[in-house]
C-alpha positions in Angstrom: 0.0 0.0 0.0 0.9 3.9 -0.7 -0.5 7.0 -0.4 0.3 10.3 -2.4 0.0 12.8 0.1 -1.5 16.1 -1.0 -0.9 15.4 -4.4 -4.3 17.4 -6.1 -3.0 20.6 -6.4 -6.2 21.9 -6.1 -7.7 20.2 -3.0 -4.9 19.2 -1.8 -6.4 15.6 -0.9 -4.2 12.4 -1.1 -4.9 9.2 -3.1 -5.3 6.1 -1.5 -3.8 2.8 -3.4 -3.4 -0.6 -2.2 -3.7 -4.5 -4.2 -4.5 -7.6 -2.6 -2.5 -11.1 -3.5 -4.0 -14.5 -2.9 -0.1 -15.9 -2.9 1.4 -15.0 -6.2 -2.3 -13.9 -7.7 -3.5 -10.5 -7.7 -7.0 -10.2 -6.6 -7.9 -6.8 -6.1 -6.5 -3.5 -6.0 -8.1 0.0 -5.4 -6.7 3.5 -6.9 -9.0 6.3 -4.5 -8.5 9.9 -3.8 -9.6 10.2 0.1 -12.4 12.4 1.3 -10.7 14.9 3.4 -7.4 16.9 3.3 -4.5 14.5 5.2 -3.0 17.3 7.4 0.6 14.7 7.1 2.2 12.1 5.2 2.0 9.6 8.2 -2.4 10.8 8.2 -2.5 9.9 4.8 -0.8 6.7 4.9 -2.6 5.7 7.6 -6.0 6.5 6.2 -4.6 4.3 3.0 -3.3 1.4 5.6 -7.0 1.5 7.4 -8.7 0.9 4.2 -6.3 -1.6 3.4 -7.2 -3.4 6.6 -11.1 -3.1 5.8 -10.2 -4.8 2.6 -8.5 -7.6 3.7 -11.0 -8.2 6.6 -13.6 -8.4 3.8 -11.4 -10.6 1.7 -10.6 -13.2 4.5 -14.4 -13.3 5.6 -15.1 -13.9 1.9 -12.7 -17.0 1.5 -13.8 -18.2 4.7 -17.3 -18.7 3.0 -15.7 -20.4 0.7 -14.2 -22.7 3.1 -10.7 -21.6 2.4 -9.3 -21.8 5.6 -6.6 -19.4 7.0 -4.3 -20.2 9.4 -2.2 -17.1 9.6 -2.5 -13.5 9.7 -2.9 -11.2 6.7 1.1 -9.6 5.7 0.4 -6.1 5.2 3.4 -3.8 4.0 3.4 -0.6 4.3 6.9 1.7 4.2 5.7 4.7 6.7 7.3 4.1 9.9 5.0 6.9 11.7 2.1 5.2 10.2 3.1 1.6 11.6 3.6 3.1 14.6 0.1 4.6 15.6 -1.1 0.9 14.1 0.9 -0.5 16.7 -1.5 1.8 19.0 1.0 0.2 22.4 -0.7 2.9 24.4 -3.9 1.8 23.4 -6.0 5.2 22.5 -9.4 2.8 22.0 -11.1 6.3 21.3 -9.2 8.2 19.1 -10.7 10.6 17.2 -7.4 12.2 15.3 -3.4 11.7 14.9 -1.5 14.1 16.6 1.3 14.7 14.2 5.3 15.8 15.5 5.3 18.2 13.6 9.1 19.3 12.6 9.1 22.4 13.3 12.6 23.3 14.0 15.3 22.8 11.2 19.3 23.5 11.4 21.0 22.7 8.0 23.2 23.9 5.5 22.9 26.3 2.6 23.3 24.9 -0.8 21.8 27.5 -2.7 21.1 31.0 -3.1 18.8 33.3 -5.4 19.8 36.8 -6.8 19.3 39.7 -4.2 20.0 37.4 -1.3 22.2 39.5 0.7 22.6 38.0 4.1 23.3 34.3 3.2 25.9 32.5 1.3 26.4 28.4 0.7 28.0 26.5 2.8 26.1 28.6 6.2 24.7 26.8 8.7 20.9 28.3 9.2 18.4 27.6 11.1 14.4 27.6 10.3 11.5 28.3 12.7 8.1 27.8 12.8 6.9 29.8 10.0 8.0 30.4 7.2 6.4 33.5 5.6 3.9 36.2 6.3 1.9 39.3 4.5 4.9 41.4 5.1 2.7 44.2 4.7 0.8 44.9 8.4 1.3 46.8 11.4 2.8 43.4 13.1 5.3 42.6 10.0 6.4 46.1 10.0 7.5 45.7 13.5 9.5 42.2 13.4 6.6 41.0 15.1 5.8 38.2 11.6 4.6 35.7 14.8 1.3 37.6 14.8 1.1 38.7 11.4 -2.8 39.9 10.7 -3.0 37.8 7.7 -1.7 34.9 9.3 1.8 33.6 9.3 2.4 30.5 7.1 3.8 27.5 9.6 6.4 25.4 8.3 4.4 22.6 8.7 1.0 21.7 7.5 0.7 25.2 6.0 -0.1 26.2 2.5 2.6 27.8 0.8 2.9 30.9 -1.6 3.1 28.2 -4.5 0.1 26.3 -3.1 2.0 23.8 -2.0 1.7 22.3 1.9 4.4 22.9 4.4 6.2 19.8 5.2 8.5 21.0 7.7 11.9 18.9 8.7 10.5 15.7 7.0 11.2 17.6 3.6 14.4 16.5 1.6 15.3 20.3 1.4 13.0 23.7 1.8 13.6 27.1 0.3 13.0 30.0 2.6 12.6 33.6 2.0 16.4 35.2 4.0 14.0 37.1 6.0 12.4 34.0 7.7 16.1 32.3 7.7 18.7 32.9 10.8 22.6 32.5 10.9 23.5 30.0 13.2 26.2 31.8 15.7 29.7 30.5 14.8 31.0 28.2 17.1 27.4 27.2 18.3 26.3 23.1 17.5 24.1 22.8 15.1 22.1 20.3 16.9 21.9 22.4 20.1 20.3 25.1 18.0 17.1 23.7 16.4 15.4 23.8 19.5 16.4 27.5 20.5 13.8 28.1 17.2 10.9 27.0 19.4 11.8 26.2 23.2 14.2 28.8 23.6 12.2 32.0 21.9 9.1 30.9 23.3 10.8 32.1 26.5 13.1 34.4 25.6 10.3 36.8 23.8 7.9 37.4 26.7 10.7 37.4 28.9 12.1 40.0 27.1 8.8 41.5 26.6 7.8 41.4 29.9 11.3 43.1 31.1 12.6 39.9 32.9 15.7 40.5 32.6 16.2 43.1 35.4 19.3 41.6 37.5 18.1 40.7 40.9 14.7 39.7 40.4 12.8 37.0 41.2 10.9 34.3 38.3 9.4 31.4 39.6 9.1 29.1 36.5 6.2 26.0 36.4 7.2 23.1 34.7 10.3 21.6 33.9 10.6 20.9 30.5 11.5 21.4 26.9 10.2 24.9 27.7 10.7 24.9 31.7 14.3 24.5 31.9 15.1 26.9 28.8 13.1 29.4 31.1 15.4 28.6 34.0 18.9 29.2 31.8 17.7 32.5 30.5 16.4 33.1 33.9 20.1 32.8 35.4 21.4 34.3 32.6 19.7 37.5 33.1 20.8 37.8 37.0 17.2 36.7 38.4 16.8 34.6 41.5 15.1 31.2 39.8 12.3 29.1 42.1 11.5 26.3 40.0 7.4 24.5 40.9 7.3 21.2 39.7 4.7 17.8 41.1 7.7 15.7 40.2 10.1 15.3 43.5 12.9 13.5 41.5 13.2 16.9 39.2 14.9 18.7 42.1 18.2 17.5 41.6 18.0 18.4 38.0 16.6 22.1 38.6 19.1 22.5 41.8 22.6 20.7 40.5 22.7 20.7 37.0 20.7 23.8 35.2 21.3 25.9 38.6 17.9 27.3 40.0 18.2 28.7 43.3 14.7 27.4 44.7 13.3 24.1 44.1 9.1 23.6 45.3 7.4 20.9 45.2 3.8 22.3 44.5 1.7 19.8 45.5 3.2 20.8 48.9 1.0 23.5 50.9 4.0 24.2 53.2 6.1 25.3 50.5 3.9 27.0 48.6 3.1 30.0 51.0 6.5 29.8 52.2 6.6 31.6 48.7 3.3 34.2 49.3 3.9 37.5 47.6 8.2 36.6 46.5 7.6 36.8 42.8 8.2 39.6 40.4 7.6 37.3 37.1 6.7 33.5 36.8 6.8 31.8 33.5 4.0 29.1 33.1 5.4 26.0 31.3 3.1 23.3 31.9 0.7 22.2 29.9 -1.2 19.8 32.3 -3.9 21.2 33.9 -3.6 23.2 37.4 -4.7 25.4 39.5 -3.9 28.9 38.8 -4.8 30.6 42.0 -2.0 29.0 43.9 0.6 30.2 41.9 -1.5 34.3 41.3 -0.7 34.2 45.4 2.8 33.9 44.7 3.3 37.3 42.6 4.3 40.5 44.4 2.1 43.4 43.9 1.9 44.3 39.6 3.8 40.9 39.6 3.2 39.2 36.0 2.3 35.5 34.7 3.1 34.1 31.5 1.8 31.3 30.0 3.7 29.8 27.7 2.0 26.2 28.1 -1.3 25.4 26.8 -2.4 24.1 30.1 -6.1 24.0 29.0 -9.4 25.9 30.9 -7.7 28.8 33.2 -10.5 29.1 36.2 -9.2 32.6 38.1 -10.7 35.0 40.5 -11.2 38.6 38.9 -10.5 39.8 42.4 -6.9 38.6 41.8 -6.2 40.1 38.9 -8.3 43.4 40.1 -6.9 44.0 43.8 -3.1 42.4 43.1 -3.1 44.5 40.7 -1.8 41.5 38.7 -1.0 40.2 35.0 -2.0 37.6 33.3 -0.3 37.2 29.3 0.3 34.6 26.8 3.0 34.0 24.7 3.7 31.9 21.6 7.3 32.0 19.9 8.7 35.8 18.4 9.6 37.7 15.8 12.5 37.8 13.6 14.1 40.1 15.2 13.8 38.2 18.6 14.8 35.0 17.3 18.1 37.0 16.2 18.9 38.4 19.4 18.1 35.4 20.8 20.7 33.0 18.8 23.5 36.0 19.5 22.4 35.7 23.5 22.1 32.2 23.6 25.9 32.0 22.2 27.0 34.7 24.1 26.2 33.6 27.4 26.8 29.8 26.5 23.3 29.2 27.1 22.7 25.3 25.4 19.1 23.6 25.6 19.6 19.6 26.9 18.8 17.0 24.3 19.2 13.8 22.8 20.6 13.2 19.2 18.7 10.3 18.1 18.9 8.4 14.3 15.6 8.5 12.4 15.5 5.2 12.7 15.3 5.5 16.4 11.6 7.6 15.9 9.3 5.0 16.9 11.1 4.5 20.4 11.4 8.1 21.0 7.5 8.9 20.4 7.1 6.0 22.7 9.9 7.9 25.4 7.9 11.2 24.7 4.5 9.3 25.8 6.5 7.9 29.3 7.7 11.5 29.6 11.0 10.1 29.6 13.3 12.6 27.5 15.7 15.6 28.8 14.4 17.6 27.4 14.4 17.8 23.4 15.0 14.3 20.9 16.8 16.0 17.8 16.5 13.7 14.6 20.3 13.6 13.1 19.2 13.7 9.2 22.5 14.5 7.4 23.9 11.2 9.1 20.6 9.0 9.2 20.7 8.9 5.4 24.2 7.9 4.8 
């Protein structure tokens, strides 16, 4: 079986195509285009691997009333890995109503080629690509740096429709050509496979820190969650001179957030004691968790005008309007930056040896690491090694 993902130019809907052997003899074989848009490759292939399934369910009940007897299971080959994987289903989602894609969305490679009036680039650079990957370049937002929130609508590097028409496919592309403006030099000196995830983790944090002025020496952030995002928060947090109090449920994190990445605070927040021992200490936290909490808890924490960011997508917020009201207190949101922010972000980043914690894995090695992901077992980023992957 095979799919061709997105290839209608006009739709943009895949085609389905499988055949069916009885040994050596063909016996049926089905050509379709599917009903909906695949948002993926791995959506579209599995879409084509479920109705291969249906098939062959039909087939083996039809030679069954032909008393054809079948004493082993169906061989079904199929050649996407992601695909296989969610047929595997070892977590067992029994009510799944949609894939949830990895979507790629941070890319370090290597120049090969230039067009006229590119003036910032040359081959041979090593760049780095972040979530989008154009905008209107015309509004109040673009005209800023600020192409994150661009009133058109920025166009993601994955799953987006390009200029041409053409879907975003993000890091599983072969190659992608990107406008200089939505491209960023990689620092010199700085390893390539450290720096993907400073185009997502690290701005995500660095921009409303910035925004929020954070980076006053002496201050205090408390910083919920640590994670992919969570512990980027807590090396720009040091960086910047602030006192760092990381929250966290998980007890066996404190070594991590104490020894190695340096926070100066470690509270276990399912702990009453330890949470008012911290009433009214905070100038900023950053919200990193996406699990959902209770937000009151951590609003009793801030000093007076203290400031929240969210940076997590923790789901329903339940709050007081008295909090915000008699604090006075601040509530924001935050996703990713600008290009201007993700430029002074790479130069900080390298300047003040600031590196997020990962694990270089094969691509190969993608099924296990969606399985680590699901365990939460990962510090704190998997990076896919392409260049050497297909050698």
């Amino acid at each position: 079986m095979d799919a061709d993902w997105a290839g209608d130019p006009t739709t943009q809907k895949s085609t389905s195509g499988y055949c069916t052997f009885l040994g050596d003899t063909l016996i049926s074989w089905t050509v379709k285009k599917q009903h909906t848009v695949a948002r993926s490759s791995t959506e579209s292939e599995y879409r084509a691997l479920a109705a291969l399934t249906a098939d062959v369910i039909l087939l083996r009940k039809l030679l069954t009333e032909f008393q054809i007897t079948q004493s082993q299971p169906t061989d079904i080959y199929c050649d996407n890995t992601s695909a296989i994987a969610l047929a595997n289903n070892p977590v067992f989602h029994a009510r799944t109503k949609h894939i949830e894609i990895d979507q790629r969305h941070e890319i370090v490679g290597v120049v090969t080629a230039i067009s006229t009036g590119v003036a910032h680039f040359k081959v041979g650079d090593i760049v780095g690509v972040g979530t989008y990957i154009n905008s209107c370049r015309t509004c109040e937002y673009c005209n800023s740096d600020k192409e994150n929130i661009c009133a058109k609508g920025a166009t993601y590097i994955f799953n987006g429709i390009d200029i041409d028409g053409t879907i975003t496919k993000g890091g599983y592309s072969s190659y992608i050509v990107v406008h200089q403006r939505y491209c960023f030099k990689i620092p010199d000196g700085y390893p390539p496979e450290l720096a993907a995830p400073l185009l997502c983790a690290g701005i995500t944090v660095y921009a409303p820190m910035i925004h929020h002025n954070m980076n006053q020496p002496g201050k205090s952030l408390g910083v919920i969650g640590l994670g992919g995002l969570g512990h980027m928060a807590v090396k720009y947090g040091k960086a910047f001179g602030l006192k760092v109090v990381v929250f966290s449920t998980s007890i066996y994190k404190m070594e991590e957030a104490l020894e190695i990445l340096g926070a100066d605070e470690f509270v276990l927040s399912s702990d009453e004691q330890q949470m008012q021992a911290f009433s009214n200490s905070l100038d900023f936290i950053i919200d990193a968790s996406s699990g959902p909490h209770p937000f009151e808890p951590y609003m009793s924490l801030l000093k007076t005008e203290g400031t929240l960011v969210l940076v997590g997508l923790p789901g329903e917020i339940r709050l007081s309007a008295a909090t915000l009201v008699l604090g006075p207190k601040t509530i924001s949101g935050s996703l990713v930056g600008g290009t201007k922010e993700i430029k002074e972000m790479l130069e900080f980043s390298a300047a003040n040896k600031i590196y997020p914690k990962i694990e270089l894995i094969p691509i190969t090695y993608v099924n296990e690491a969606l399985d680590r992901v699901v365990k939460k077992d990962v510090q704190y980023r998997f990076v896919i090694d392409i260049e050497n992957s297909l050698k």
